[in-house]
C-alpha positions as CSV (number, residue, x, y, z in Angstrom):
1,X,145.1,97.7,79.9
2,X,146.3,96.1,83.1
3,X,144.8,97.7,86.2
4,X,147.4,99.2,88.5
5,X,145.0,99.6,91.6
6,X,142.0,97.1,92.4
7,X,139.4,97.7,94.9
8,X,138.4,95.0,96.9
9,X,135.1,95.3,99.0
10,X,132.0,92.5,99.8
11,X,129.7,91.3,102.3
12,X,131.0,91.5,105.7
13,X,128.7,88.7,106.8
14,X,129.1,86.0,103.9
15,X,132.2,83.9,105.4
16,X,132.9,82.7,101.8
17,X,133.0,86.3,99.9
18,X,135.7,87.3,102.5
19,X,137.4,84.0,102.1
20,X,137.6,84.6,98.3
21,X,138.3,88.4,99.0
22,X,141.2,87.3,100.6
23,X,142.6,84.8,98.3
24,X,141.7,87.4,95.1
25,X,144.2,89.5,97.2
26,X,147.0,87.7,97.9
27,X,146.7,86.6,93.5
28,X,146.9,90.5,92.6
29,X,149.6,91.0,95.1
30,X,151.7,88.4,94.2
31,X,150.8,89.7,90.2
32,X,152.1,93.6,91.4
33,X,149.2,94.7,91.4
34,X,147.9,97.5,94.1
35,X,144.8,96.8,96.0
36,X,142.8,99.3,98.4
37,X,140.3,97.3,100.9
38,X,137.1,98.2,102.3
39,X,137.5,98.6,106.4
40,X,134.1,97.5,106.7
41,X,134.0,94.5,104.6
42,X,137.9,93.2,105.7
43,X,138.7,94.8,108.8
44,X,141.0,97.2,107.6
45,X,141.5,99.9,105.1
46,X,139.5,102.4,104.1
47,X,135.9,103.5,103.3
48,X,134.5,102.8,99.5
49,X,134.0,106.2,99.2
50,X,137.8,106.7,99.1
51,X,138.7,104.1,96.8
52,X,140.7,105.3,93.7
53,X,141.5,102.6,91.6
54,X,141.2,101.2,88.2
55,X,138.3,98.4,89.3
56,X,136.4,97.6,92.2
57,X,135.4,93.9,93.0
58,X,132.4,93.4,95.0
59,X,132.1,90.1,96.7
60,X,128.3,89.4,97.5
61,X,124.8,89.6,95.9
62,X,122.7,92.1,93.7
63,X,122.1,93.8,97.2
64,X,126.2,94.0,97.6
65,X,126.7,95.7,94.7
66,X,123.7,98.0,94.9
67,X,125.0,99.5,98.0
68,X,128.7,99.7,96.4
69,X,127.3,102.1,93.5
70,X,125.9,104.2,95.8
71,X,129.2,104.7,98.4
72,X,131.5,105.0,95.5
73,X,132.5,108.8,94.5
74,X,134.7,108.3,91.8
75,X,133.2,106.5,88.4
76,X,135.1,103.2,88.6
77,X,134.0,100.1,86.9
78,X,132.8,97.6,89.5
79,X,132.8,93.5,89.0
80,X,130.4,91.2,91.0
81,X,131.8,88.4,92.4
82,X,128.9,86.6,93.0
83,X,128.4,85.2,96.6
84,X,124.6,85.7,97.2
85,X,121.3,84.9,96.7
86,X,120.2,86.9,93.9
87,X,123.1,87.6,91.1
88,X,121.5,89.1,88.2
89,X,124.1,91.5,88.4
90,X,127.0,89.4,89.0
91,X,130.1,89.4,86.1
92,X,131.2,86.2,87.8
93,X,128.7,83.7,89.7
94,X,131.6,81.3,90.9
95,X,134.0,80.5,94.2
96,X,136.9,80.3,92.0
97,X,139.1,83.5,92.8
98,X,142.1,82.5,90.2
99,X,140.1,81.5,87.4
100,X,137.5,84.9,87.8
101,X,141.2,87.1,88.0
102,X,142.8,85.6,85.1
103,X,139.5,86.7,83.2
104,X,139.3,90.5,84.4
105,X,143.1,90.9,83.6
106,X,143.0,89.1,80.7
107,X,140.5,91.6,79.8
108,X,138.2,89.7,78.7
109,X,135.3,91.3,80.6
110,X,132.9,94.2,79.2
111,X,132.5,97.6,80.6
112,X,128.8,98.6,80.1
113,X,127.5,102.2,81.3
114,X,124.8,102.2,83.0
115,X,122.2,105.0,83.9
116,X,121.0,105.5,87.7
117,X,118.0,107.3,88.9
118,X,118.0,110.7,91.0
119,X,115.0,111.3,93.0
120,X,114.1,114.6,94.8
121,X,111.7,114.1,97.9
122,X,110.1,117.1,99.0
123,X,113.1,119.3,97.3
124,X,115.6,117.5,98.7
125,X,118.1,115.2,96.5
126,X,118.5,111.6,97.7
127,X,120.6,109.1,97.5
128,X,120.6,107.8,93.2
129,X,118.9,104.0,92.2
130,X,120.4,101.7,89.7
131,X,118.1,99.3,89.4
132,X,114.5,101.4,90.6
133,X,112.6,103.6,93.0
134,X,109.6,102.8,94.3
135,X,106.7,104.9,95.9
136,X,104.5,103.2,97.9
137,X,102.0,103.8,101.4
138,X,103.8,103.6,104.9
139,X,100.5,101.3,105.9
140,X,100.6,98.1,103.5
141,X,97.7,96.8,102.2
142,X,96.3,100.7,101.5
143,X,95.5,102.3,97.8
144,X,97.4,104.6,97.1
145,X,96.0,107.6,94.9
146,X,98.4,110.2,93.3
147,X,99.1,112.0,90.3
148,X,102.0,111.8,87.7
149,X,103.2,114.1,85.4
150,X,105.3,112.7,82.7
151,X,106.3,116.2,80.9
152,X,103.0,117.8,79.7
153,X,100.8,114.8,80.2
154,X,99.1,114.4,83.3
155,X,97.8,111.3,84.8
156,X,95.5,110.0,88.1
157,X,96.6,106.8,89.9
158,X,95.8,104.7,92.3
159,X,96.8,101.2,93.1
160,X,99.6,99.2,95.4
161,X,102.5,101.8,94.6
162,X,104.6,102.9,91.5
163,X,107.8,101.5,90.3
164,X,110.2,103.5,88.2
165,X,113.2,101.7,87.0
166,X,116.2,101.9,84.8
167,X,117.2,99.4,82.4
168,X,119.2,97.7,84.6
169,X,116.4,97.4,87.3
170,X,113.9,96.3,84.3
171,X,114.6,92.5,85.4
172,X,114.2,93.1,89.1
173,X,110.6,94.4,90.4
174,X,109.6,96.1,87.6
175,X,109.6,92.5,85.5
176,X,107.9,90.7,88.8
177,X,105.1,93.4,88.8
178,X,104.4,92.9,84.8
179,X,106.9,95.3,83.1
180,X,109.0,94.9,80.4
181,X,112.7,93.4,80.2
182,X,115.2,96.2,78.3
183,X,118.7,96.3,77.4
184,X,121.0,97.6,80.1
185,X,122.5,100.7,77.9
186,X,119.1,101.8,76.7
187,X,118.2,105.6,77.4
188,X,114.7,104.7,79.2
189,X,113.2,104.3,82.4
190,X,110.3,102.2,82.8
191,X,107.5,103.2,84.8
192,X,105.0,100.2,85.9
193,X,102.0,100.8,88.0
194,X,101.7,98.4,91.3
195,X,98.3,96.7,91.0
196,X,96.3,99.3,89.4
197,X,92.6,100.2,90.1
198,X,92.3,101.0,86.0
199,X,94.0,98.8,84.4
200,X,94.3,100.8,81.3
201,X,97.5,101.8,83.2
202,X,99.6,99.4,81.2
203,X,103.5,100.1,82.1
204,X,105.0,102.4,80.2
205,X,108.5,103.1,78.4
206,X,109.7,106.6,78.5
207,X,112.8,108.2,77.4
208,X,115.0,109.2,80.3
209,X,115.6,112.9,79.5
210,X,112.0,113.2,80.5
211,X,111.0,114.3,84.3
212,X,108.6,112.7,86.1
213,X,106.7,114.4,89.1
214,X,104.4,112.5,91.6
215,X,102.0,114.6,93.9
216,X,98.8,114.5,95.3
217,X,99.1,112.3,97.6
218,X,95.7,113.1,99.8
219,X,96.1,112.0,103.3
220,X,98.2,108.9,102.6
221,X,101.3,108.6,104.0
222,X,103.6,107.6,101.2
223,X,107.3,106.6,101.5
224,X,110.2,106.9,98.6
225,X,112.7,103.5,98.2
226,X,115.9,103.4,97.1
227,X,117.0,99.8,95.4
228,X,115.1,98.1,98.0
229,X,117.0,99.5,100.7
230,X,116.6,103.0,101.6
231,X,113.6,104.7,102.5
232,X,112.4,108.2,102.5
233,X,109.0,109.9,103.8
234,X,106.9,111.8,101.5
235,X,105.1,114.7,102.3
236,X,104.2,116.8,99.4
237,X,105.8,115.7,95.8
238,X,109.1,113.5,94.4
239,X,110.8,114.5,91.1
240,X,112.3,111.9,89.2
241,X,115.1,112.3,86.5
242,X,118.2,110.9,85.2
243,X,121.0,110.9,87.4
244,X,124.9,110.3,86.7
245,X,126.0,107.3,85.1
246,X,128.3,104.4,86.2
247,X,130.2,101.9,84.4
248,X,129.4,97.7,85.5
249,X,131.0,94.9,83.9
250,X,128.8,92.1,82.4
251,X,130.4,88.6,81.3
């Protein structure tokens, strides 16, 4: 089906995204098309978190698009236009704005849902991860002991930090810090200890109805992250479960 309304947000620093932004724009007008922009990214507009179309394209990176996901508050498929350093997420890794519209209304893209994580710090909900949360000390460079509790099973820690990642975020620091690669649409998280005193603490697959508590943190100071870009102090405990889904396309 021909989208009616396109979102069209990006990188307000990468000169080229916003160049392509601009020429994707002028394409889907001159097609009919209706297209909502993001104030921050083009200078006018409106906030994500308003959009209400049929797709949104990001122009950037990985880090673009992360951000996106989390800002959006309706469940609208998002594209990445690549522009960045790091694409793994990107539908479309190119400069060409014609050829990469032709192809989404074409429709020959694929719509994937994917699962996000929701953490709770100390009770309190933060914002949700699609690719991973990680728990690690304020102080780098300190061990970090803790307990997990995956359902019944109870197990002491201590190392560098703790990674827990969806599918999506198997292939980002979950896979640099040993774990596994998984397809995008599985229902798992993957849980891979940073550096691990014991290393009998292999990482581990779980099934993503499953909660996962971490507590016992002694006298460290620990700290939550969010994707790799927003940060959370822990006192006490974090609770980890599935959050709400989106929907990404892939090429």
């Amino acid at each position: 089906m021909l989208p009616k309304k396109i979102g069209i947000t990006g990188r307000k620093e990468n000169i080229s995204a916003k160049k392509s932004a601009k020429e994707t724009i002028r394409i889907l007008e001159e097609k009919g098309i209706l297209v909502e922009t993001d104030k921050a990214f083009l200078g006018k507009g409106k906030s994500i978190s308003a959009f209400s179309g049929d797709l949104v394209l990001s122009f950037g990176g990985d880090g673009t698009l992360l951000s996106v996901f989390r800002e959006l508050k309706k469940k609208i498929p998002v594209i990445g236009m690549g522009f960045g350093n790091v694409g793994y997420l990107q539908a479309f890794n190119e400069f060409d704005a014609e050829t990469s519209i032709e192809k989404i209304l074409s429709g020959k893209i694929k719509i994937e849902t994917r699962t996000r994580i929701q953490a709770k710090v100390d009770g309190k909900k933060i914002g949700q991860a699609l690719n991973e949360v990680l728990i690690v000390p304020q102080k780098a460079g300190r061990i970090m002991c803790y307990k997990m509790k995956i359902g019944s099973e109870i197990r002491a820690e201590a190392g560098d930090g703790l990674i827990v990642a969806t599918p999506t975020g198997s292939t980002a620091h979950a896979l640099s810090a040993g774990g596994p690669i998984v397809k995008g649409n599985a229902s798992v998280f993957v849980l891979v200890s940073v550096n691990p005193v014991d290393w009998t603490h292999r990482p581990l697959i779980i099934n993503d109805h499953e909660k996962i508590v971490v507590t016992d943190f002694g006298k460290m100071k620990a700290e939550l992250i969010v994707d790799g870009q927003k940060s959370y102090s822990i006192k006490k405990k974090v609770e980890i479960s599935k959050g709400t889904e989106v929907l990404m396309t892939t090429k």
